[in-house]
N, C-alpha and C positions, 0 to 999 in steps of 0.2 A: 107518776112521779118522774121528773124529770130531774139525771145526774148530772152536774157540769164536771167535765173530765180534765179540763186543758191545767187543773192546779198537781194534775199528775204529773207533770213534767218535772215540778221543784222537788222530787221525794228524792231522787239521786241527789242534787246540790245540798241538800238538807241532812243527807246522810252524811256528806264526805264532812262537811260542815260539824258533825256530832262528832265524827271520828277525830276531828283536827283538833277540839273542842277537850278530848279526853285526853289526846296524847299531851295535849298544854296543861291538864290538869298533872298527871304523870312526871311530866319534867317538873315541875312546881316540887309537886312533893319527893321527888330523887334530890331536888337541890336541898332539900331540908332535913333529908334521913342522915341520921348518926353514921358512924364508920360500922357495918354490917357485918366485921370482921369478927366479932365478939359476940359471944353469947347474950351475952344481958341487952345491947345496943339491937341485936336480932330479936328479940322476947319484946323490946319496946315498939319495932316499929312495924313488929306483926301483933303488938298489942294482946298478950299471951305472958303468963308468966314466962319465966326461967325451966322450969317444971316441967312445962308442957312444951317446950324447944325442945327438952332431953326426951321427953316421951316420941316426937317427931322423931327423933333419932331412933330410939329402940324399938321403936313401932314401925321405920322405914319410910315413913312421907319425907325422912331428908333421907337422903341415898348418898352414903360414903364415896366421895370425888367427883360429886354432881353438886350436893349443896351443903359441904363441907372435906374439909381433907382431918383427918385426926394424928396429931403427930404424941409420942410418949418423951415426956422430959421426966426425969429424974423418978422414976416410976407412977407419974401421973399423967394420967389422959390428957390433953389440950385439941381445944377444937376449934380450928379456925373457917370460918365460913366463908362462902363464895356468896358475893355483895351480887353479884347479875344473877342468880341460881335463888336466892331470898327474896328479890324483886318480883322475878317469873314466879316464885312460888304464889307470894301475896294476891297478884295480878290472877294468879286462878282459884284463890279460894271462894 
């Protein structure tokens, strides 16, 4: 059996080509995502209830000043989220 080799050359160009391919997918949908600052707007665009954002939280997959800061107004919690720290999360699940 004889292998033809020389289509080895295109698997680099072909890769960069896929990488190029994904980060335009990426940008696409960054232009499209809600303001990530909010709970409910974060639950949508990780496609997750509200529920399971807060379980993130208590359970520790979001880490206080990595992918949210928590600030107390009027004796209630408010959590405002980091939009580039929500993105990176997505990107690795």
């Amino acid at each position: 059996m004889i292998i033809d080799l020389k289509n080895l050359d295109l698997i680099p160009l072909l890769l960069k080509e896929i990488k190029e391919l994904k980060q335009d997918i990426l940008n696409i949908q960054n232009k499209n995502k809600p303001n990530l600052t909010k709970l409910q707007n974060v639950a949508k665009y990780l496609q997750v209830s509200k529920t399971t954002v807060s379980n993130y939280i208590k359970d520790g997959r979001f880490k206080e000043n990595v992918h949210y800061k928590k600030t107390i107004v009027n004796k209630m919690v408010k959590y405002n989220f980091v939009e580039s720290a929500i993105i990176q999360f997505k990107e690795n699940l």
